[in-house]
C-alpha positions, 0 to 999 in steps of 0.5 A: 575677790574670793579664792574661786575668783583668785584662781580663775585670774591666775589661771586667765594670766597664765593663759595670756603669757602663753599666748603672748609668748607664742605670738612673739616667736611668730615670723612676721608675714614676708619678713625673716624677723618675728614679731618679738624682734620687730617690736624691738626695733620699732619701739624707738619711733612708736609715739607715746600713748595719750595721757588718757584713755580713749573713750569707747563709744558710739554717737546716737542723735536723738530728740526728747519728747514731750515727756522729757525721755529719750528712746535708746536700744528700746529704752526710755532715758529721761532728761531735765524737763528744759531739754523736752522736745530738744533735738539731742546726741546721745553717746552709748558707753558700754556701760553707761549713756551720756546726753549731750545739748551741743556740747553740754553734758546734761544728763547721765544713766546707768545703761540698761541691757533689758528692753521696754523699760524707762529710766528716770531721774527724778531730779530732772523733773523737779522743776516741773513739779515746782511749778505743778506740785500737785502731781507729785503723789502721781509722779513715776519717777519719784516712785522710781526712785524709792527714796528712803523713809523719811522723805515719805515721812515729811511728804505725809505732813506736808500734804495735809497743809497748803503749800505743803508739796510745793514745800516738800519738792523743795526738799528734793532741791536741796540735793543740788547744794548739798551730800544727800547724807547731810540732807537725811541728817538734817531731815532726821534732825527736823523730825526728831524735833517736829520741824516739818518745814523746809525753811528750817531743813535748809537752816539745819544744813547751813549750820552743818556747812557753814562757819559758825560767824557765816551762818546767815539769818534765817530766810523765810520764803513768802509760801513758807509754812512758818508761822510769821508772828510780829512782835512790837517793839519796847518802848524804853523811853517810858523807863526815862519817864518814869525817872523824871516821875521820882525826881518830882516827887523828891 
């Protein structure tokens, strides 16, 4: 808080002991007690406040359309793309917006106080784009998002190998398990060392996340773009016949 701020709070503090002081001397209407001096002798049967403030908002239904968005105050809000077309109850913050599918809490906004704008989370288009991972280059909320330059990074090189979007949407995923700081940590780690796949993103995490005699072994997906190289077994027994070659020649 700066010293301009500083003085305007003192200056609204003073204000309100004023007020409050005036209005306690105030004579209630058709009795001779002021409002002070009834407070007093009320305050023995007042019930207690609740243990938590009572949130302040007002219910909207609303449906989703086939585009996953919600229209509020002349806004779009998007949410997850299972809940398209879905008969939906919006409760409106002052601040921010909660969606609701019956009692489920399925997605939450920042409000926005501008009018004609659309509000996306890109997270609750990603199962779509799993499923259609050639849109991704088109997809608005992922523009909207302005993800941080690594993640443009990884897209470059995923979309010159097939499957390489499919690969890079599930690199989004990984929001959903793990700190987005870890997630760019173990991005930057892969690039650094030209791992530009997901199956070795996610093992990059799961060495930052798990004890070290948990790690489990590395998982490849069917459509992972690691190069799978089958390496055939050593015959050892042909060691033991080559003693039995030495014993015969003694």
């Amino acid at each position: 808080m700066n010293a301009e701020s500083y003085d305007d709070f003192e200056w609204y503090e003073k204000i309100n002991a004023t007020l409050v002081i005036s209005y306690e001397n105030t004579t209630v209407p058709r009795s001779s007690l002021t409002v002070g001096e009834a407070f007093v002798q009320e305050l023995p049967i007042m019930l207690p406040l609740p243990p938590r403030p009572l949130d302040c908002f007002r219910v909207v239904p609303v449906k989703s359309n086939t585009l996953s968005m919600i229209h509020i105050e002349k806004n779009a809000y998007s949410v997850p793309v299972s809940y398209a077309s879905t008969q939906l109850t919006c409760r409106v913050f002052a601040e921010k917006i909660e969606v609701y599918h019956g009692k489920s809490l399925i997605a939450t906004h920042e409000r926005c106080l501008e009018k004609g704008k659309e509000i996306l989370q890109y997270d609750h288009y990603l199962d779509l784009l799993l499923i259609r991972p050639g849109a991704v280059l088109y997809a608005r909320p992922l523009h909207q998002a302005g993800l941080p330059t690594i993640y443009q990074k990884f897209l470059d090189k995923c979309r010159n190998r097939p499957g390489g979007m499919k690969e890079f949407v599930r690199l989004l995923l990984l929001h959903r398990e793990f700190d987005t700081s870890l997630v760019e940590e173990a991005l930057g780690e892969a690039c650094q060392k030209g791992m530009f796949q997901y199956d070795a993103v996610r093992q990059l995490l799961l060495q930052r996340t798990l004890p070290e005699h948990r790690l489990p072994q590395l998982s490849l997906a069917e459509d992972s773009s690691v190069p799978r190289i089958q390496v055939k077994a050593p015959d050892l027994s042909q060691y033991n016949r080559l003693l039995q070659k030495r014993s015969v020649v003694h």
